[in-house]
C-alpha positions in Angstrom: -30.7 44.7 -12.5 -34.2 44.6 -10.2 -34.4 41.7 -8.6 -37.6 39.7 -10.7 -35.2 40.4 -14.2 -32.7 38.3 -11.9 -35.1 35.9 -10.8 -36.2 35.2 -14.8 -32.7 35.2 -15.6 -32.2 32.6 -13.1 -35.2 30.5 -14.4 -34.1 30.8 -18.2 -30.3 29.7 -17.9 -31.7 26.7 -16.1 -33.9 25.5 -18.5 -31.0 26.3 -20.8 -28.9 24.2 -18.8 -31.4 21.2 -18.7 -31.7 20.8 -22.5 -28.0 20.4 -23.0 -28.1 22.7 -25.8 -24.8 25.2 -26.2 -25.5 28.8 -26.7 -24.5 28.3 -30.5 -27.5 26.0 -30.7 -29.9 27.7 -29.1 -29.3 30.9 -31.1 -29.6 29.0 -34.5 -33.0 27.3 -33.2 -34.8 30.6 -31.7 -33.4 33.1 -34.2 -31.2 35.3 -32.3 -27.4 35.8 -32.1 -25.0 34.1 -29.9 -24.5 37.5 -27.7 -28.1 38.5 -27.3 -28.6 35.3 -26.0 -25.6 35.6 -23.6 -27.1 38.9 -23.1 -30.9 38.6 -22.4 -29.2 35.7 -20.1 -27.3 37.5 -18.4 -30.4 39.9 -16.4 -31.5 42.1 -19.1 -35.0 41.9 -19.3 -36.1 39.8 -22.5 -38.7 40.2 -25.3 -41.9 37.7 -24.8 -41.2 36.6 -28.0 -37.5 35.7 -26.9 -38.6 34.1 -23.5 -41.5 32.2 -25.2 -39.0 30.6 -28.3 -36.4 29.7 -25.7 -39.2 27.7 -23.8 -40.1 25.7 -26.6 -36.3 25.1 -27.3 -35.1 23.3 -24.2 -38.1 22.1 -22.3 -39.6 18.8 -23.6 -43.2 19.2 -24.9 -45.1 18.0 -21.6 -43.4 20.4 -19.1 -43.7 23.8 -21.9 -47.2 24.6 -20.7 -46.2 25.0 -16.9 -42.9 26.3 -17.5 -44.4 29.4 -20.0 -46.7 30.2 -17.3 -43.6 30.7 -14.8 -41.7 32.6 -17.1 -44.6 34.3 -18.0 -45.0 35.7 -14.8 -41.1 36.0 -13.8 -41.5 38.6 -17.1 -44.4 40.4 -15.7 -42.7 40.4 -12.1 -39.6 42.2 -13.8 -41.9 44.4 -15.9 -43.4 45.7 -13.1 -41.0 46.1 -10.3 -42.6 46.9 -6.3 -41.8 50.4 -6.2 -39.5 51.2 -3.1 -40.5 52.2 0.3 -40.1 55.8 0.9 -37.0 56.0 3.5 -38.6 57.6 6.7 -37.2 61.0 7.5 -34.7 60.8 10.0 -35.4 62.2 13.3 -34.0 65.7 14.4 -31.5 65.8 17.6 -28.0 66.8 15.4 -24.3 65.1 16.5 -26.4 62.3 19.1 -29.0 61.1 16.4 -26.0 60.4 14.1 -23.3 59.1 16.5 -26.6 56.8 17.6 -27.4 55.6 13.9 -22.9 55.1 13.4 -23.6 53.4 16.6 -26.3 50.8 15.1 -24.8 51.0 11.8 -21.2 49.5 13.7 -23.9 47.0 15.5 -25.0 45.5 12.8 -22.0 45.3 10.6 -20.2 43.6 13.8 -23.4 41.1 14.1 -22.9 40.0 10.3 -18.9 39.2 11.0 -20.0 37.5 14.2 -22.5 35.6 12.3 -20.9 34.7 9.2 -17.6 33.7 12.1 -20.2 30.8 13.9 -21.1 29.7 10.6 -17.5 29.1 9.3 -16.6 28.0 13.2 -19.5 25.0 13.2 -18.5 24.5 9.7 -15.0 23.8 10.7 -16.1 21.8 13.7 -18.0 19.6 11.7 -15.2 18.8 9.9 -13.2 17.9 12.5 -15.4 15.7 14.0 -15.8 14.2 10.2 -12.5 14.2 9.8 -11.6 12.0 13.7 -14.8 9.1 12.6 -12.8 8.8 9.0 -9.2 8.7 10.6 -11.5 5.9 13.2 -13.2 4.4 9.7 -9.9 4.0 7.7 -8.1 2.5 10.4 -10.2 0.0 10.8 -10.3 -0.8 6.5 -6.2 -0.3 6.7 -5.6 -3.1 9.3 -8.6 -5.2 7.4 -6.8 -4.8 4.1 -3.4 -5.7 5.6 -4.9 -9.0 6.9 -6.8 -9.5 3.4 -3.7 -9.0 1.0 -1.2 -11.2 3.5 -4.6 -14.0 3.0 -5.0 -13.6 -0.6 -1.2 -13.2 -1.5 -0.5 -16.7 0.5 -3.1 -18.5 -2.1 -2.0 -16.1 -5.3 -1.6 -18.9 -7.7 -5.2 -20.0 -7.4 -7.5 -19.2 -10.2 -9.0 -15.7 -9.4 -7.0 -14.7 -7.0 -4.4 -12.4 -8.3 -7.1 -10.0 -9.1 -8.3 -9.9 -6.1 -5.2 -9.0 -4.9 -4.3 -6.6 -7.3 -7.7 -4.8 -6.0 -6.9 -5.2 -2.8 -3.5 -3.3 -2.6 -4.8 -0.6 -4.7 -7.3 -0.8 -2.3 -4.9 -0.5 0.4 -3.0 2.4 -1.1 -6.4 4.5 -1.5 -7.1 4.1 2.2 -3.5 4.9 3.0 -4.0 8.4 0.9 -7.6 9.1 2.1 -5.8 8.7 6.0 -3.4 11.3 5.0 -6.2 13.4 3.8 -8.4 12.6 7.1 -5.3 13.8 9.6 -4.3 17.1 7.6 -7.6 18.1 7.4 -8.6 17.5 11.0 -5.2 19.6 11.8 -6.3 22.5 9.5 -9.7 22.6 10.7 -8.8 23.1 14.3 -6.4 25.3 13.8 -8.3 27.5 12.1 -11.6 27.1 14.4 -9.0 27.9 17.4 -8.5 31.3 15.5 -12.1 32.0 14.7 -12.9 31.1 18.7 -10.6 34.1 19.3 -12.5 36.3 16.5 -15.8 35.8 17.7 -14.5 36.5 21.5 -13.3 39.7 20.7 -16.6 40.3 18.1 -18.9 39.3 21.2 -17.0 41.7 23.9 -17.6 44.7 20.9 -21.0 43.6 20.4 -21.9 44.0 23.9 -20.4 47.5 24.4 -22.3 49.2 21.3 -25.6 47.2 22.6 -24.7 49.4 25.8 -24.7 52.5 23.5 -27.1 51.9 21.9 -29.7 50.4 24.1 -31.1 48.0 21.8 -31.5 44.2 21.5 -28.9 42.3 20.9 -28.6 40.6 17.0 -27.0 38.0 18.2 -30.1 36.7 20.3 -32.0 35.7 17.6 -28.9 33.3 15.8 -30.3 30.0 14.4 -28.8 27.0 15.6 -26.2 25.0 13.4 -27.1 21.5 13.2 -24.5 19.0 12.3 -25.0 16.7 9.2 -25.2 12.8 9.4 -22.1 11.1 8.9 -21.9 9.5 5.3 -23.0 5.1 5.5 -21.2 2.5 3.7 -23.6 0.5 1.3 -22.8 -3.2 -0.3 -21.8 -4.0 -3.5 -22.5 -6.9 -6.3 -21.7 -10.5 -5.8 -18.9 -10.8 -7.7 -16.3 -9.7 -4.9 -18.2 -8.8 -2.2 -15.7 -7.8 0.7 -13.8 -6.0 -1.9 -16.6 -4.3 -3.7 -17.8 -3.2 -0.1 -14.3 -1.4 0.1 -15.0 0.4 -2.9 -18.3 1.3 -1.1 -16.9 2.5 1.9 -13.6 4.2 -0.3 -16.2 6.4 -2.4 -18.3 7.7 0.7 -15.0 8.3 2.4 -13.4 10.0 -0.4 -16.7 12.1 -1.3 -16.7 13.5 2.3 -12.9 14.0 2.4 -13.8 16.3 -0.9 -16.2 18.3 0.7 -14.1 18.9 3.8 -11.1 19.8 1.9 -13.7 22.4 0.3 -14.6 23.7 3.2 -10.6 24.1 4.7 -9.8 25.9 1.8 -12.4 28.1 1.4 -12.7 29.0 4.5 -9.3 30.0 4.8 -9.4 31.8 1.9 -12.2 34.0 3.5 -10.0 34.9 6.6 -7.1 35.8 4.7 -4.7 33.1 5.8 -2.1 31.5 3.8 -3.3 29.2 1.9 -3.2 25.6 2.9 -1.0 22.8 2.2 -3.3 20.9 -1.1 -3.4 17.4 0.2 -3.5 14.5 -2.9 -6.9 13.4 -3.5 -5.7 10.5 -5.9 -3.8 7.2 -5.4 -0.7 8.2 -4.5 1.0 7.6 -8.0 -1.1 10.7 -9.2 0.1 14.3 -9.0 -1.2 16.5 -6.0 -4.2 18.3 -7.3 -6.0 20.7 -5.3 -10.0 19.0 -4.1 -12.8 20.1 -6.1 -15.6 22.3 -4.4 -19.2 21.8 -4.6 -19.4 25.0 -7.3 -16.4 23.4 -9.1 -18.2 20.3 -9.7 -22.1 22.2 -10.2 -19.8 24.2 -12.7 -18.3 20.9 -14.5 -21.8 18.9 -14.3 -23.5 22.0 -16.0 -20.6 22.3 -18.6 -21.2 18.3 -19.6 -24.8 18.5 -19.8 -24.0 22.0 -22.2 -22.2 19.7 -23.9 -24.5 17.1 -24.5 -22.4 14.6 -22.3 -25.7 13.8 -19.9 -23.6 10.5 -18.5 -20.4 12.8 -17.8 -23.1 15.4 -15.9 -24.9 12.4 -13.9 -21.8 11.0 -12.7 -20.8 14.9 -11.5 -24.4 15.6 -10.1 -24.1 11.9 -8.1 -20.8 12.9 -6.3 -22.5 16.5 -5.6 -25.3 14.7 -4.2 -23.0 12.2 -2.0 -21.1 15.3 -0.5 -24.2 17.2 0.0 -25.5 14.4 1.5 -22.5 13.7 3.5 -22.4 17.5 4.8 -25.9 19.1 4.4 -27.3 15.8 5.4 -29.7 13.7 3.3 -32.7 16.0 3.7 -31.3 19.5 3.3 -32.6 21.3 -0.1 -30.5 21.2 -1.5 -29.1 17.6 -1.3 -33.0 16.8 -2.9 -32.3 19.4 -5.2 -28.8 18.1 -6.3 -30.7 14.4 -6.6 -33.5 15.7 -9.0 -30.6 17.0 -11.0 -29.0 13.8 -11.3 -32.3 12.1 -12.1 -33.0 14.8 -14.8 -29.7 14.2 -16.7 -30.0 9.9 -16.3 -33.6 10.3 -18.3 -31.9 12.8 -21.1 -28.8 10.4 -21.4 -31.6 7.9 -22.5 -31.8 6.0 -19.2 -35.7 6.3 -18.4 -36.3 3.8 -16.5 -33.4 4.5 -14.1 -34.7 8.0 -13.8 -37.8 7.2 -13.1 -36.6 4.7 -10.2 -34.2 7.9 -8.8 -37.4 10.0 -8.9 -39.4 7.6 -6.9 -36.9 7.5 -4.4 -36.8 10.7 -4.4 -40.6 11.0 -3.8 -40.5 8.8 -0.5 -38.3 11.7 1.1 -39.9 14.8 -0.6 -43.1 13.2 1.2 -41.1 12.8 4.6 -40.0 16.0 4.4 -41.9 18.4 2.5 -45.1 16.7 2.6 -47.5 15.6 0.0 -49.2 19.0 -1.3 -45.9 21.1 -1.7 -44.9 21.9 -5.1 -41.8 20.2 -5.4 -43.7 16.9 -4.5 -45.9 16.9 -6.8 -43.5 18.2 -9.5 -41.6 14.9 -8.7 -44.7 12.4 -8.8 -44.9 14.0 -12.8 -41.4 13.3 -13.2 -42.3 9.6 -12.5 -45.0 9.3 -14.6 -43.2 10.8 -17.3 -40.7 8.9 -17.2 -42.9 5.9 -16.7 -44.6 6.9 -20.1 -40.9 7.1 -21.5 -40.5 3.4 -21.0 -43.5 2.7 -22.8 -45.7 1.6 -19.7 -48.5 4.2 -21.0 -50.8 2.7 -19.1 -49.2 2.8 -15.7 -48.2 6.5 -16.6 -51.6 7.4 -17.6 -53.1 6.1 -14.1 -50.5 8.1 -12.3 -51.2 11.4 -14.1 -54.9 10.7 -13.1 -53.9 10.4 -9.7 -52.0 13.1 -10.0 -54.6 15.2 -11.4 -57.1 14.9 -8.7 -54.5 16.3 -6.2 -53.4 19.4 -8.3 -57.1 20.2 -8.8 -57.7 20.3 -5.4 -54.3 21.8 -3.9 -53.3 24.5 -7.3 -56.8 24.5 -9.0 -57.5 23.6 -12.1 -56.8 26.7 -14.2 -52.9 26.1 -12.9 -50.8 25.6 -15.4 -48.8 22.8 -13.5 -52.6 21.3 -13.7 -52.9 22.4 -17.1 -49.8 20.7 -17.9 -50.7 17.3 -16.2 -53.9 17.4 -18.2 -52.1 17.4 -21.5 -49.8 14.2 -20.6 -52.5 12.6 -19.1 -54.8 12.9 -22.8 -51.2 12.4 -24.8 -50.8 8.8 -22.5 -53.9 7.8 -22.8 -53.5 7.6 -26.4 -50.1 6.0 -26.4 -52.0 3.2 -24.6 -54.3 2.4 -27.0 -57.4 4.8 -26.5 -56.8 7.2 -29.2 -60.6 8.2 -29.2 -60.5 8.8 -25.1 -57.5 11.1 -25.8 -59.2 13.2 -28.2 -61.9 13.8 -26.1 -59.6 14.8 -23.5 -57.4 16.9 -25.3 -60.8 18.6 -26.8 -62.0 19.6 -23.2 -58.1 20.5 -22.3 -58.4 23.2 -25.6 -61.1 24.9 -24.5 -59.8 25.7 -21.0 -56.5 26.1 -22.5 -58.3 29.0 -24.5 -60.0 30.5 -22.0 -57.5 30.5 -20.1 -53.6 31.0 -22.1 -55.7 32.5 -25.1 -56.0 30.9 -28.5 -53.1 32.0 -29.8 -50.6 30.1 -26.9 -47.9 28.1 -28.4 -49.4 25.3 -25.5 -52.8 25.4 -26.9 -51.8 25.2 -30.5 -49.8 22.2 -29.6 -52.7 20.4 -27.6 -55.1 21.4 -31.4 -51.7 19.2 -32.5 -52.4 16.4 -30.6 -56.2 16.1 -30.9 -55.3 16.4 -34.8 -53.3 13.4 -34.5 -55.2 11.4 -32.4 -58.5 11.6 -33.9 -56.7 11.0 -37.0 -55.3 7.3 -34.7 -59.4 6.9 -33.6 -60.3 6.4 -37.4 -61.5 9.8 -38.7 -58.5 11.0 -41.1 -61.4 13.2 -42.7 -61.6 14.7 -39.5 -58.3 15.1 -38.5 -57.5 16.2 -41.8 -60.0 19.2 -41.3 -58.4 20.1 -37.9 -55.1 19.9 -39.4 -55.4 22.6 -42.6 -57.2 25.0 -39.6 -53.9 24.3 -37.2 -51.5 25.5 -39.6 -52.0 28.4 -41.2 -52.3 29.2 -36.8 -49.2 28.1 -35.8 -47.5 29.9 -38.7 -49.0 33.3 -38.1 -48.3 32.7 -34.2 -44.8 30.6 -34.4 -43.5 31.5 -38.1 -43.4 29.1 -41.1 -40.0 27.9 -40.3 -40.9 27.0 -36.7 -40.5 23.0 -35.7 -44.1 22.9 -34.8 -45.4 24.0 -37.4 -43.1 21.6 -39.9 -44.4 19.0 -37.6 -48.4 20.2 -38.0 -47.7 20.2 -41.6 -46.4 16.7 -41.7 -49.1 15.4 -40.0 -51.4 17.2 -42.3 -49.7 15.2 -45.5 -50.7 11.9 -43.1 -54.1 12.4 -42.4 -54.3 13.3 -46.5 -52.7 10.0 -47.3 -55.1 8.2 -44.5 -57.9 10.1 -46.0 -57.4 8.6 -49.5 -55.3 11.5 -51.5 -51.7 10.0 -51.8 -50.8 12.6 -54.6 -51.7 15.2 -52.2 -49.7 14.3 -49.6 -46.9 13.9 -51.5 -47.0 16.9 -52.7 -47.1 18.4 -49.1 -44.6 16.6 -48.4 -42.2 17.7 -51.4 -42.8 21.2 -49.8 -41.9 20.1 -46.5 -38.7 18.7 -47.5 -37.8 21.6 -49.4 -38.6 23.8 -46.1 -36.8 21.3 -43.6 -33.9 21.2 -45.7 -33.1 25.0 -45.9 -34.2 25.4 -42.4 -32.8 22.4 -40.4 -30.4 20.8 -42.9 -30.2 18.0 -45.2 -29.1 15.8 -42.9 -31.3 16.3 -39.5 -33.5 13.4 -38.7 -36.8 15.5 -39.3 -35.6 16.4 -43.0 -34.9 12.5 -43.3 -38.1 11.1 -42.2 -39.5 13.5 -43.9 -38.1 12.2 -47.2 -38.7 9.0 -46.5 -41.9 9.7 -46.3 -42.4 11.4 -49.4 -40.5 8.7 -51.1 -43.3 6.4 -50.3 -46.3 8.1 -51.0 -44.7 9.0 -54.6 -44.7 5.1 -55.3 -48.5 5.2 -53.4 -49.3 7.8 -55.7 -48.4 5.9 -58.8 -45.1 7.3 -59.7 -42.6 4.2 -59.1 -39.3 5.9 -60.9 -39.5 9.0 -59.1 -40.2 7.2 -56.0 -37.3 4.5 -56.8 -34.7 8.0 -57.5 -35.9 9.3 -54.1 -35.1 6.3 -52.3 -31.7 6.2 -54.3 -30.7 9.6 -52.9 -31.8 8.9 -49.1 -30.0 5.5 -49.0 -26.9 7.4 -50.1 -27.6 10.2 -46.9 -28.7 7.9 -44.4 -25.7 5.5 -44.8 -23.8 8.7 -44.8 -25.3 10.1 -41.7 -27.1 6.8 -39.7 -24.4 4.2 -41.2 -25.2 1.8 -43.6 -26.0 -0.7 -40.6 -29.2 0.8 -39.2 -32.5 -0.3 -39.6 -33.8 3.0 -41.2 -31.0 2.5 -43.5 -31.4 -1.5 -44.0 -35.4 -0.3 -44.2 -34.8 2.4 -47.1 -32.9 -0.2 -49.3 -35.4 -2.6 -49.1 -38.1 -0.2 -50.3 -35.2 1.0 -52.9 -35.8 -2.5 -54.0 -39.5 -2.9 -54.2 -39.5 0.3 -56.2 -37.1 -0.3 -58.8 -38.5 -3.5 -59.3 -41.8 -1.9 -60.0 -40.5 1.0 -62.2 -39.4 -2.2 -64.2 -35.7 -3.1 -63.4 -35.8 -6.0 -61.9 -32.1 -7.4 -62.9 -31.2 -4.2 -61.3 -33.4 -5.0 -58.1 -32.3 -8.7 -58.0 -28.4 -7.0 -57.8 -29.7 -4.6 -55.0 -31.4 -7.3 -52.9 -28.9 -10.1 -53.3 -26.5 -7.5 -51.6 -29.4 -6.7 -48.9 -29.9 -10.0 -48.4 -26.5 -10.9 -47.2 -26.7 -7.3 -45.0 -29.3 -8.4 -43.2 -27.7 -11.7 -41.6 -24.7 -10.3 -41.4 -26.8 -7.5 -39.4 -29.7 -9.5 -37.9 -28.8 -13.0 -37.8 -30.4 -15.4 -40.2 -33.7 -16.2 -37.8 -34.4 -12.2 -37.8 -37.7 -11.3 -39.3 -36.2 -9.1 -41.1 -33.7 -11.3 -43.0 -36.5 -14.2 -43.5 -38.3 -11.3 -45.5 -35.2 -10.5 -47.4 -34.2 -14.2 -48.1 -38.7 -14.3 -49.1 -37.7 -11.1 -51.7 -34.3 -12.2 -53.1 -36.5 -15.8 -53.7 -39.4 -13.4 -55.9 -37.0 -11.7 -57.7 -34.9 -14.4 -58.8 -37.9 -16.4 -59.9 -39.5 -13.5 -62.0 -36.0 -12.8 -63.4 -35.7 -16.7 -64.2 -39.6 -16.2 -65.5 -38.4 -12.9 -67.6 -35.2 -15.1 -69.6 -32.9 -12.8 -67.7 -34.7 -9.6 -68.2 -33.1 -6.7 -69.4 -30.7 -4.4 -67.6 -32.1 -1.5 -65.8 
């Protein structure tokens, strides 16, 4: 595999990994099989038409523009490989030249195992010195808990107190463990740096001799220096126990660090070929000994959760990988940022935006310490706020960020990049959410023509941003408009994308809205029969696109004049969404109500009076009786009741 189908590889299996979607999933949604997936994943260069569906699958809609253009040109970077540099000829002399060139060969091979030795040995070192300030720490918390549980078990029939208590000695026991930990580790790690010291004395005395045979430099002169990583902080905890929840605090940090040491032990003496050592609990003492998870074990376990779709499961694995990095690495190693923008990534998908958003602008404030204001990773993060600022529904702040943010890319990428390209199009698409649909049609109508110029007409990115300015002059008051701008977008995106593509299911539903908007409810129901009939072979009677979708056609049938169809279509989607959504939520609660409007039209109102008098009830039951909701149903059940009264009692539907 040459290194840039590596690199792509790389890039793809991590947006894979960010959308949470199994390989099962993904196959089904880009129309390929579960092994070429695995396969094309795995470093085999990939299709353009493979790398471009896989985009559009697990990157959300404003980040697809910027990532394309990366994995764009990670595909022409494999495509087109540097060729090698010729090997120069070796120089003539016979037996000297090659016992010189064994001679360097042995020098370099030796300065690797030296290296790789004061990397393990500072390594080791570190966590000895960890491993003393925890035994220091926990002594401390162990007499401190003795003297809290002989307070609190003196004044144990108080009100209160025998929690407190309870916590406490499970406190106790948890600091009694992590001691145990603390000591063994300390042992192991300075036993096993007294070995390496002996390694790297003997590796020194060799290098030195082939430097004298060879008469070179020594490799070892230009070794970087090994920093040591801050020591982990305690930090406070809520008000409802404070000395006890500032325990927990301190127990966590401790714990997270005695992880990552016992990593490092193990691994480490797994690399030198020693017996492996004794597995030390990391559990209360009640559990069973269980060896300590390593930083790739829990990458490997966050990664499988978000795979899963468990984004709260993966954020609580990427927090205690960003605690031990933190712990080790220290706070402003790479990778600790990088481990925290993971973290933040999977608290926005498990529907937490506003957390997110406060993780990324924390996040921010050391990116800026450390990496300064015009690197990439920076202003990468500054999106991820607005974004996630938009996703709260404060369009307005997020649309003054992403201007902000837009003057600086311009000036630091240009603005032809497509991270500028990309800020451009949530910039217009926020602008609209907060209430200046006609500003964000003008904006997305300058963004299309660069988008042209520059991806081509035909880019999936460009033939979403025609989307939006669809929609949103459709939102500024010209349906007509929109409406012409629609019927051009989608025979486009289904000669670039394919008719059975989500986009172009979602061009044509907004299509059948701007006909409706426009006047032409017959029309768009009529689109949207097609639709359904597309969605539901395609994506299933029961995804929430095929849904809406009916919903929608449902009520412009009874727009368009044609109550007992609509009043049958509504039957059916009650039927599913109870099924699918419950027969509790509001698109459920909503789609009865409408059930009821139309059958009361198509002339049964006995019938309807039965349906609403059980809605009715529903809706307290759901709402409460002060709801909105259940004042309009209590309003309806009134109508019908009085026109039934009016009709002598009707006859039955």
């Amino acid at each position: 595999m040459n290194p840039g189908a590596g690199r792509l590889a790389a890039f793809l299996r991590a947006r894979v990994d960010g959308s949470g979607k199994t390989l099962a999933v993904l196959a089904e949604e880009i129309g390929y099989s579960k092994s070429q997936v695995s396969s094309l994943l795995s470093g085999r260069i990939p299709p353009q038409r493979f790398v471009t569906s896989l985009i559009d699958a697990t990157v959300p809609p404003p980040l697809r523009e910027r990532r394309r253009s990366e994995a764009e040109t990670l595909l022409y970077e494999a495509l087109h490989p540097p060729r090698p540099a010729k090997p120069a000829a070796p120089p003539t002399g016979g037996a000297a030249v090659v016992d010189l060139a064994a001679v360097q060969a042995r020098q370099i091979e030796t300065y690797d195992r030296l290296t790789r030795a004061l990397e393990q040995q500072a390594e080791l070192r570190q966590t000895a010195d960890n491993a003393a300030r925890l035994i220091w720490i926990l002594l401390g918390m162990i007499h401190r808990l003795n003297e809290r549980v002989g307070a609190l078990s003196r004044e144990a029939e108080q009100s209160g107190v025998r929690a407190r208590l309870a916590r406490a000695r499970s406190q106790q026991a948890r600091a009694e463990n992590e001691l145990g930990r603390a000591e063994e580790k300390k042992r192991q790690a300075e036993a096993l740096a007294g070995r390496l010291q002996e390694q790297i004395a003997a590796m020194t005395e060799e290098l030195d001799r082939l430097r004298g045979q060879s008469g070179g430099p020594d490799p070892a002169d230009g070794l970087p220096g090994l920093s040591p990583p801050a020591p982990p902080t305690a930090s406070p905890g809520p008000d409802a126990d404070p000395e006890g929840d500032d325990i927990d605090a301190t127990l966590a940090r401790v714990t997270a660090v005695n992880d990552t040491d016992s990593d490092t032990v193990h691994r480490i003496t797994t690399e030198l070929g020693e017996p492996a050592a004794v597995i030390v609990p990391d559990k209360p003492s009640t559990s069973p000994d269980v060896p300590n998870k390593s930083a790739r074990e829990l990458r490997a376990e966050a990664k499988a959760a978000s795979e899963g779709g468990d984004f709260g499961e993966a954020a609580r694995l990427y927090a205690r990988l960003t605690a031990a990095s933190a712990g080790y690495l220290g706070p402003d190693h790479p990778d600790t940022l990088d481990s925290r923008q993971e973290h933040a990534q999977c608290i926005g998908a498990a529907g937490e935006p506003a957390r997110a958003r406060e993780l990324y602008e924390t996040l921010l404030g050391d990116r800026l310490r450390v990496q300064g204001p015009e690197h990439d990773y920076t202003l990468f993060t500054r999106y991820q706020i607005a974004y996630y600022t938009g996703q709260t529904n404060d369009f307005t702040t997020a649309r003054d960020l992403l201007a902000a943010l837009l003057t600086d890319q311009t000036r630091v990428l240009g603005p032809d990049s497509p991270s500028t390209l990309t800020t451009r199009y949530a910039h217009a698409y926020y602008t609209g959410e907060a209430g200046e649909p006609f500003t964000a049609a003008s904006l997305y109508e300058g963004l299309i023509r660069d988008q042209t110029r520059v991806l081509g007409a035909d880019h999936p990115t460009t033939l979403r941003s025609r989307h939006e300015h669809a929609y949103f002059t459709g939102e500024a008051g010209f349906p007509d408009t929109a409406r012409l701008l629609l019927a051009a977008l989608v025979p486009d995106g289904e000669r670039v994308l394919g008719a059975d593509h989500v986009d172009s299911f979602i061009s044509r539903y907004q299509l059948a809205q701007c006909t409706a908007d426009a006047g032409d409810s017959a029309t768009a129901r009529d689109l949207l029969a097609a639709l359904v009939s597309d969605e539901t072979r395609v994506l299933g009677a029961d995804h929430p696109d095929t849904l809406h979708s009916r919903r929608e056609h449902a009520h412009h049938t009874a727009k368009a004049g044609d109550a007992g169809a609509a009043r049958d279509l509504y039957a059916g989607l009650v039927r599913d969404q109870a099924r699918v959504l419950g027969p509790d939520h509001r698109r459920t609660l909503a789609s009865r109500y409408q059930h009821v409007r139309t059958t009361a039209r198509a002339g049964g109102l006995v019938a309807a009076l039965d349906l609403m008098t059980a809605l009715a009830a529903d809706l307290e039951r759901v709402f409460g009786a002060d709801h909105p909701d259940s004042v309009t149903g209590r309003k309806k059940l009134a109508e019908l009741t009085r026109r039934v009264a009016e009709a002598d009692g009707g006859a039955p539907a």
